[in-house]
C-alpha positions as CSV (number, residue, x, y, z in Angstrom):
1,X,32.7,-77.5,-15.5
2,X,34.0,-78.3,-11.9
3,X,35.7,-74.5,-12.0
4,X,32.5,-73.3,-12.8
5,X,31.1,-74.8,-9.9
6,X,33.8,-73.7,-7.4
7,X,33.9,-70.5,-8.3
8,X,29.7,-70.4,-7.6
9,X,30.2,-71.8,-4.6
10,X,32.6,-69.2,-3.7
11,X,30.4,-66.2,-4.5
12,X,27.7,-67.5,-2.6
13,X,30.0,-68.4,0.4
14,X,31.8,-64.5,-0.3
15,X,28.2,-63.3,-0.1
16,X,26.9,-64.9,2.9
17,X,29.7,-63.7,4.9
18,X,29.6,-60.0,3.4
19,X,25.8,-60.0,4.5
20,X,26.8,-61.9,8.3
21,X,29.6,-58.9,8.6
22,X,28.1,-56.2,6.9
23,X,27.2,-52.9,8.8
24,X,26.9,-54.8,12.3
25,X,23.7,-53.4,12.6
26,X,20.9,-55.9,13.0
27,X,18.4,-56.0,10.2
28,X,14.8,-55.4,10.9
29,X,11.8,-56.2,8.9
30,X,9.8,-52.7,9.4
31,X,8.7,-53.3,13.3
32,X,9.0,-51.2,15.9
33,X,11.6,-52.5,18.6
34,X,10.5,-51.4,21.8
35,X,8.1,-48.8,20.9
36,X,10.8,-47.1,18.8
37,X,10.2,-46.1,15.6
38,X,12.4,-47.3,12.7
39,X,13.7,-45.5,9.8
40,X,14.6,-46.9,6.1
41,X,18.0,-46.3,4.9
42,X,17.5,-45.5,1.2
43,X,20.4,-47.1,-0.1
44,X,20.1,-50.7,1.4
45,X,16.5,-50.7,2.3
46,X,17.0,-51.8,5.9
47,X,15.3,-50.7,8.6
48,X,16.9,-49.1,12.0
49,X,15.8,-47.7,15.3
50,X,15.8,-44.2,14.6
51,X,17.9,-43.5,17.7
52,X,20.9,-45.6,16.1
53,X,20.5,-44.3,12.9
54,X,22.9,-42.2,11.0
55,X,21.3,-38.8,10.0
56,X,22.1,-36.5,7.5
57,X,20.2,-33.4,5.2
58,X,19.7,-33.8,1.5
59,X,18.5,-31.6,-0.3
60,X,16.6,-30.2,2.5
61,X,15.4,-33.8,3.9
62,X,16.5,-35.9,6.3
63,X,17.5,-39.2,5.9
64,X,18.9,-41.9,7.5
65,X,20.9,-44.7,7.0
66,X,22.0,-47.7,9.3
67,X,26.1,-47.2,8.3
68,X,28.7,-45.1,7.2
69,X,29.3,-47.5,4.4
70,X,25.5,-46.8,3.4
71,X,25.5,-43.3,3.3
72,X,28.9,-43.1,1.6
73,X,27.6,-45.0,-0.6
74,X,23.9,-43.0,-1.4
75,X,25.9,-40.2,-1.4
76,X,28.0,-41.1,-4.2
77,X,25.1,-42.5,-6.2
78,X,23.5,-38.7,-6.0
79,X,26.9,-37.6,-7.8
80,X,26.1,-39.6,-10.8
């Protein structure tokens, strides 16, 4: 039982800090930050200031996405 519990309490701690790290790009709720508008990267769902944003065409759209690790990884969920 008392593994159990460690090894919860390390996946939440494991979490948390993958979420503090992450992309370094701070996570907005949708509103504009200075008058700029902001983008949805399709993979994460977190918005960006379009300026920061990462942009890329598929499939004839752009889209954005607010890291490298993002778009890596939308574009290797379009593979499947």
């Amino acid at each position: 039982m008392r593994v159990l519990i460690w090894l919860m309490l390390i996946g939440a701690l494991y979490w948390a800090l993958r979420k503090l790290i992450g992309s370094g790009t701070p996570v907005s709720t949708g509103q504009k930050v200075e008058g700029e508008e902001m983008v949805c990267d399709p993979h994460c769902g977190v918005y960006v200031p379009l300026s920061s944003a990462l942009k890329r065409r598929v499939r004839g759209k752009t889209v954005y996405f607010c890291s490298r690790e993002c778009e890596v990884s939308y574009s290797k969920d379009q593979r499947i």
